[in-house]
BABA-559401 format. One record per residue (C-alpha): residue in three letters; x, y, z. Coordinates in steps of 0.25 Angstrom, whole numbers, padded with zeros to 4 digits, always signed. Each point is the difference from the previous one (the first is absolute). Example, Ala and Ser with C-alpha at 12.3 -4.5 7.8 and 13.67 -1.06 7.14 Angstrom:
REM residues 2
ALA+0049-0018+0031;SER+0006+0014-0002;
REM end
This chain:
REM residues 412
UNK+0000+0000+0000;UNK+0010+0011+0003;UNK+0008-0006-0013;UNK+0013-0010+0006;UNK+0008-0006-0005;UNK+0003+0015-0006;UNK+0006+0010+0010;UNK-0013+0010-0002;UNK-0005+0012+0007;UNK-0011-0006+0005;UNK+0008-0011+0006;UNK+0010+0009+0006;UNK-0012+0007+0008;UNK-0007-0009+0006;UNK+0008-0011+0003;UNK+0004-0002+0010;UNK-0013+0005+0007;UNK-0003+0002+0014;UNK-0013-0006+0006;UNK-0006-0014-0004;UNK-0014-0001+0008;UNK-0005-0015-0001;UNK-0008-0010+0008;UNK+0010-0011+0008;UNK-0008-0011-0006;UNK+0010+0002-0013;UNK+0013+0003+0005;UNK+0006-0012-0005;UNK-0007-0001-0012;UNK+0002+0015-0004;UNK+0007+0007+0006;UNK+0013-0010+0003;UNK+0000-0001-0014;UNK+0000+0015-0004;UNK+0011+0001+0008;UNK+0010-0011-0005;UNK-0005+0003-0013;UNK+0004+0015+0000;UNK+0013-0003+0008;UNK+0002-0010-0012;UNK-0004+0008-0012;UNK+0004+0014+0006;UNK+0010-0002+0012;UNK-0008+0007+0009;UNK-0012-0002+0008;UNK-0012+0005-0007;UNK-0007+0007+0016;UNK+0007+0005+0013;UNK-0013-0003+0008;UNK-0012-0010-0002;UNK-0012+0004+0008;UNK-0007-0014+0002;UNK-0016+0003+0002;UNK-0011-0009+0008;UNK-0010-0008-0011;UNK-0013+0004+0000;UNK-0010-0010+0006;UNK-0015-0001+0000;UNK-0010+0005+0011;UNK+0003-0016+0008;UNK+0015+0001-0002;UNK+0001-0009-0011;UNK+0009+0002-0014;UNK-0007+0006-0011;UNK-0001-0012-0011;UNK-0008-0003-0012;UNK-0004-0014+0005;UNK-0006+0007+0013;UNK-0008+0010-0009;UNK+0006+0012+0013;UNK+0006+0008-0010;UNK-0003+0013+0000;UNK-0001+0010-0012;UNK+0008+0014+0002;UNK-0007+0007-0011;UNK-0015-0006+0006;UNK+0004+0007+0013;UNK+0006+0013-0008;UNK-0014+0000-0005;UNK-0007+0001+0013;UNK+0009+0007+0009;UNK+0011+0006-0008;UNK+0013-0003-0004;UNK+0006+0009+0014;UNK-0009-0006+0010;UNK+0005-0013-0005;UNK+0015+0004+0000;UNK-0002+0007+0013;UNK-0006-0015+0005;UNK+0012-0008-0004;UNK+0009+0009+0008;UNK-0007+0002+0013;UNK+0004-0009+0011;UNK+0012-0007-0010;UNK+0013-0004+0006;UNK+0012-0005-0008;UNK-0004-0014-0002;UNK-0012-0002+0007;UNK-0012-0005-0008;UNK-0013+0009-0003;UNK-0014-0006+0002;UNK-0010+0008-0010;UNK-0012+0005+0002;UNK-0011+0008-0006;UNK-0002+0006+0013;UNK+0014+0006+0001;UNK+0000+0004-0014;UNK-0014+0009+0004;UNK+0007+0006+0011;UNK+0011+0005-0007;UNK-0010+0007-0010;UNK-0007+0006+0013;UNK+0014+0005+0001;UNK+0002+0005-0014;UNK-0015+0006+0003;UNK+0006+0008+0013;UNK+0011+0006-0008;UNK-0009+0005-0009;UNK-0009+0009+0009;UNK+0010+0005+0007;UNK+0006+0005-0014;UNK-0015+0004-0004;UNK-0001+0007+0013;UNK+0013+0006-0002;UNK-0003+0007-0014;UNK-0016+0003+0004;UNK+0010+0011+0011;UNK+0010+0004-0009;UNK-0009+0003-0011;UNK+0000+0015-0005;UNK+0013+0002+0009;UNK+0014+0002-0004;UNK+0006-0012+0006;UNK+0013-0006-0004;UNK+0008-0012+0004;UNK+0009+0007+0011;UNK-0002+0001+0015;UNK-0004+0015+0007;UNK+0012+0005+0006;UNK-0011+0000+0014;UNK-0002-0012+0004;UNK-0009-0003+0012;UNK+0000-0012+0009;UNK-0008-0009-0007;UNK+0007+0003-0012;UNK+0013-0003+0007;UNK-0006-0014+0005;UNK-0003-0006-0012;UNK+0013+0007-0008;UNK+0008-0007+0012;UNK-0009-0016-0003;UNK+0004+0003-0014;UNK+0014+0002+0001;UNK+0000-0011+0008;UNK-0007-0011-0009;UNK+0007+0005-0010;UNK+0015-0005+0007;UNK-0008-0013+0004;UNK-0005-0003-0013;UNK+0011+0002-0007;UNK+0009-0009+0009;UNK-0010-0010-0002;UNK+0000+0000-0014;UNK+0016-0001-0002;UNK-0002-0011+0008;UNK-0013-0006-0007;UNK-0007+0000+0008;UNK-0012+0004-0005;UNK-0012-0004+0008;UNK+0005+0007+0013;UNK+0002+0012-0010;UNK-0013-0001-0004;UNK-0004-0001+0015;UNK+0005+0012+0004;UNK-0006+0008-0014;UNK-0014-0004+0004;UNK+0000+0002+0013;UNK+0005+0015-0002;UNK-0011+0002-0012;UNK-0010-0004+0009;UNK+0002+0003+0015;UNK+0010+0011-0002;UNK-0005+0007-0014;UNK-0015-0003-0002;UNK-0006-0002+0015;UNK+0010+0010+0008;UNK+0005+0012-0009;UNK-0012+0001-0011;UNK-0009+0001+0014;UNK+0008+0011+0006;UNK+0002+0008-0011;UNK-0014-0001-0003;UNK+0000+0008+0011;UNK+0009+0010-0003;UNK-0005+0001-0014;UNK-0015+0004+0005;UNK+0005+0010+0010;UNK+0003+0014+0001;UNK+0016+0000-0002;UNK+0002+0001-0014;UNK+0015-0003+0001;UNK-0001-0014+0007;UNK-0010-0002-0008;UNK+0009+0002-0013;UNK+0013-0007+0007;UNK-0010-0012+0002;UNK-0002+0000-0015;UNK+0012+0001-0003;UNK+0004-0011+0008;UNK-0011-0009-0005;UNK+0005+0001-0014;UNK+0017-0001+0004;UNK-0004-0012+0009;UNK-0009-0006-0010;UNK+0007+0001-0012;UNK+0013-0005+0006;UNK-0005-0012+0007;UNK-0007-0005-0013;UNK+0016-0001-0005;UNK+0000-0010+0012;UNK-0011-0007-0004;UNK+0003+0000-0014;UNK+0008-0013-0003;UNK-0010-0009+0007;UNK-0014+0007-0007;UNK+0007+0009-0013;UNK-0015+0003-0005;UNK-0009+0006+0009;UNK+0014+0009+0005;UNK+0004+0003-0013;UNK-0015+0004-0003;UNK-0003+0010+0016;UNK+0015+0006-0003;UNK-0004+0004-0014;UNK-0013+0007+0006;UNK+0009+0006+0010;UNK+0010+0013-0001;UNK+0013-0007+0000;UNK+0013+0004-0006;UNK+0005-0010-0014;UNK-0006-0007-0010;UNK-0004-0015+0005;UNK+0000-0005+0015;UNK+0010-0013-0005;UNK+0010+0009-0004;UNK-0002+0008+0012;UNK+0012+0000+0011;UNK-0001-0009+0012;UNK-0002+0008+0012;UNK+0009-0001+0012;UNK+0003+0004+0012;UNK+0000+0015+0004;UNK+0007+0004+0013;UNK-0007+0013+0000;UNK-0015-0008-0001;UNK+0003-0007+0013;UNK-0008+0007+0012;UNK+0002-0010+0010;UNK-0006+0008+0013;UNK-0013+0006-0008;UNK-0002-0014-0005;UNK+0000-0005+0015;UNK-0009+0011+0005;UNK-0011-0001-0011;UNK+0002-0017+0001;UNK-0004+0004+0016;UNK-0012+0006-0003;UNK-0005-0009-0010;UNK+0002-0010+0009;UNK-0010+0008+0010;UNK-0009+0000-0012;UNK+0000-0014-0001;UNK-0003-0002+0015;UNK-0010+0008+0001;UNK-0007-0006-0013;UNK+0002-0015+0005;UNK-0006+0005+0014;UNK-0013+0006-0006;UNK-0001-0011-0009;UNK+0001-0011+0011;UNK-0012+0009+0006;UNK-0008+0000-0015;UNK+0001+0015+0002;UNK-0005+0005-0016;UNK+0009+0012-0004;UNK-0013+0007+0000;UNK+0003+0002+0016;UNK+0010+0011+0002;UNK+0007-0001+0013;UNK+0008+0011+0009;UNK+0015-0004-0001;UNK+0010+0002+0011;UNK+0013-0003-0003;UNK+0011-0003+0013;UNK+0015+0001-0006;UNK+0012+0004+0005;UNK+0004+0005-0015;UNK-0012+0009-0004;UNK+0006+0007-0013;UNK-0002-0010-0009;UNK-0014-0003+0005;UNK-0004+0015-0001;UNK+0005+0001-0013;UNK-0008-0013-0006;UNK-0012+0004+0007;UNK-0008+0002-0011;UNK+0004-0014-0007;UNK-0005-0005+0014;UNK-0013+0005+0001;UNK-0003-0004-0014;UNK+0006-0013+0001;UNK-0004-0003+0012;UNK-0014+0006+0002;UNK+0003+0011+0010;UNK-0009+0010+0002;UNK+0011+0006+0008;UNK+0014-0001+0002;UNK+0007+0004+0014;UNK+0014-0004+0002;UNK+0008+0001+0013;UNK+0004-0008+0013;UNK-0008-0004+0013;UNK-0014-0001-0007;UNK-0012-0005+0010;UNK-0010-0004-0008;UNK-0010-0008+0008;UNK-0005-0012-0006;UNK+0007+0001-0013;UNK+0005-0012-0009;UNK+0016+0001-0003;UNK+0009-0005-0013;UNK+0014+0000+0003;UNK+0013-0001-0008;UNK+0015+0002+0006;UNK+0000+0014-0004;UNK-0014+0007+0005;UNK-0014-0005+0006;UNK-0013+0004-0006;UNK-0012+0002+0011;UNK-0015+0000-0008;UNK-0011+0003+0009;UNK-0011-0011+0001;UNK-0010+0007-0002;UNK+0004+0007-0012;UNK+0002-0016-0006;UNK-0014-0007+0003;UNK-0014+0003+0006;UNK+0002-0011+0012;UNK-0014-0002+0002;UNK-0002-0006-0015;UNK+0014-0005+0000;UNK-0003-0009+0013;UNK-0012-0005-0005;UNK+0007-0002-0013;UNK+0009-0010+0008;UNK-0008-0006+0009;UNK-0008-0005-0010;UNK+0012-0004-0006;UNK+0005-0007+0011;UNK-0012-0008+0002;UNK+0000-0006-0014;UNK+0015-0003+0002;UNK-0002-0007+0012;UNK-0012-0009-0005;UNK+0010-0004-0011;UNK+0010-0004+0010;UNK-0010-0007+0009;UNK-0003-0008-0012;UNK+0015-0003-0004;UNK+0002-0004+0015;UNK-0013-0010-0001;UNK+0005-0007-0013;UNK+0012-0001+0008;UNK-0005-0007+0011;UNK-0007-0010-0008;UNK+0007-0012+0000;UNK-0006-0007-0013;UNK+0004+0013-0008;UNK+0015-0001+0008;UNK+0001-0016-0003;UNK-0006+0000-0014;UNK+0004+0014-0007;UNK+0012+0002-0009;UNK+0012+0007+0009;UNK+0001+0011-0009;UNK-0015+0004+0001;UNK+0001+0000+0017;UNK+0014+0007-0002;UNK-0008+0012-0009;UNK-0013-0002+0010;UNK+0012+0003+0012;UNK+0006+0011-0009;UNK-0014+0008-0001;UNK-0002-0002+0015;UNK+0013+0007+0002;UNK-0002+0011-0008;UNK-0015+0002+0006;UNK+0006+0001+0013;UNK+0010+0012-0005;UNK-0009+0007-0006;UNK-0008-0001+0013;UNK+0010+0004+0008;UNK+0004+0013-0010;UNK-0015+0004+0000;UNK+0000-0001+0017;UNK+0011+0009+0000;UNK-0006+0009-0008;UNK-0012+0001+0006;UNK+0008+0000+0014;UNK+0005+0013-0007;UNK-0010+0005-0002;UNK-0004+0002+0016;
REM end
């Protein structure tokens, strides 16, 4: 193909190569041979590297064959879900020589992925639109701008280590996880805010930070879903003709922020607390609660109040020390504690009978678990993994009990 035995250009360029990626179920039959065949025919080896890749099995870990009929059709799966979500698939949760089971259902949440991306580009140009954005961070940056700058930095370094190293499913690990959590579920939300406020500055450095941060990580993303990135970084203001040729971003001193990143990461983890509280109380976010907030380290606090009354359902923020808020519910981290009057949270009349009617039914249940239990023609003559799941229930009855006693307790 590259014209031997003549000494061409061709032949000259690309041998020897660098990388050969194959499965380990050949390496004798291929890839031994290419090697004492080029040492033979060239007096060189044809690779410095082979990167030997796991088979891909079907859903029951079997291998794919034409006897068994498991075979599965790339281009069918292309057809339904496109050819990223499918690349994306094959990636995710791979290590170097490990076997891949395959499933449809991985395959569909890839393209939930592919479909998460997308909004957050959508959402991103819906906001810039009539506005003179470019692809270049606002000489102010704020703290949320400074948090999510520093992730990117960071993933960046991680992801690139990973990939020189191939390994390519924790690369991909760490990408989804900062598209998601970091990008789509933290950022996007607090710049909403800044964006829909009065401040017009923050509200252009968030933009601008949107755009930098989104256009940068689809070069990340790029190698393992080159369509849909290639297609957003289009749409978006960037700088040079076609992602594939764009450079590889990498590490920036000047975009680590280390103590901001820790003060905001605080904060949201007060956020989370308070949400997972409210939520363990089935308080909708319709119920706006008085917040207090005891910390030893206020600033950072004070200056995210606003992301916490939105994001946390505040209809007020204090923050200081020494609160004594009589019969208040608490969510602490290992930075602050947060004090939400109870009264603000539920109507205790409707919630306790709410409960007690709840804990009558459970408590029927579990009478009836205990009675099965006790019979000693269903014990002698049932299978043991149907007592074992009766047993199971009967545990988790008297938990939920107990949590709804507690409650109720307080509740006085």
């Amino acid at each position: 193909t590259l014209g031997w035995p003549d000494n061409t250009e061709e032949l000259k360029y690309f041998y020897p190569t660098n990388t050969l990626v194959t499965g380990y179920d050949i390496i004798f039959f291929w890839v031994a041979r290419m090697i004492f065949s080029g040492l033979e025919h060239m007096g060189e080896v044809p690779f410095n590297t082979v990167f030997f890749h796991g088979l891909i099995r079907d859903a029951q870990g079997r291998k794919m064959s034409k006897s068994l009929g498991n075979g599965v059709d790339p281009l069918d799966v292309i057809s339904v879900y496109g050819a990223d979500a499918l690349r994306f698939t094959l990636v995710t949760g791979n290590s170097p020589g490990n076997d891949l089971r395959f499933s449809e259902e991985k395959v569909s949440a890839s393209r939930n992925f592919a479909n998460k991306i997308w909004n957050a580009a959508r959402f991103i140009l819906m906001n810039i639109e009539g506005k003179d954005i470019d692809c270049a961070l606002p000489k102010k940056l704020y703290t949320s701008d400074k948090w999510i700058l520093n992730r990117f930095n960071n993933v960046t370094a991680a992801v690139t280590e990973n990939l020189e190293k191939f390994e390519l499913g924790m690369a991909v690990s760490k990408l989804y996880d900062f598209i998601w959590d970091d990008f789509c579920d933290w950022y996007i939300e607090l710049a909403k805010i800044r964006m829909n406020g009065a401040d017009e500055e923050s509200a252009d450095s968030a933009r601008r930070v949107l755009v930098w941060t989104m256009s940068n990580t689809l070069k990340l993303l790029h190698p393992f879903m080159p369509y849909i990135t290639e297609e957003i970084w289009q749409t978006l203001p960037h700088d040079g003709e076609a992602l594939i040729v764009a450079k590889w971003p990498e590490y920036d001193e000047a975009l680590s922020f280390p103590q901001e990143a820790k003060n905001l990461e605080n904060v949201m983890a007060l956020i989370r607390a308070i949400r997972t509280r409210r939520n363990e109380m089935n308080v909708p976010p319709s119920k706006k609660a008085h917040i207090y907030i005891d910390t030893a380290h206020p600033a950072p606090y004070e200056e995210a109040s606003e992301f916490i009354a939105r994001l946390a359902y505040g209809s007020k923020v204090e923050i200081g020390t020494g609160f004594d808020v009589q019969g208040a519910v608490t969510a602490v981290t290992d930075d602050a504690k947060a004090l939400l009057p109870m009264d603000d949270l539920v109507d205790k009349a409707a919630e306790t009978a709410r409960l007690n009617k709840e804990l009558a039914n459970a408590q029927k249940q579990l009478d009836t678990v205990k009675a099965k239990l006790a019979n000693e023609k269903f014990t002698s003559k049932a299978p043991q993994n149907v007592i074992d799941g009766v047993k199971a229930n009967g545990e988790k009855l008297e938990a939920k009990i107990k949590l709804i006693l507690e409650t109720l307790e307080s509740y006085q």
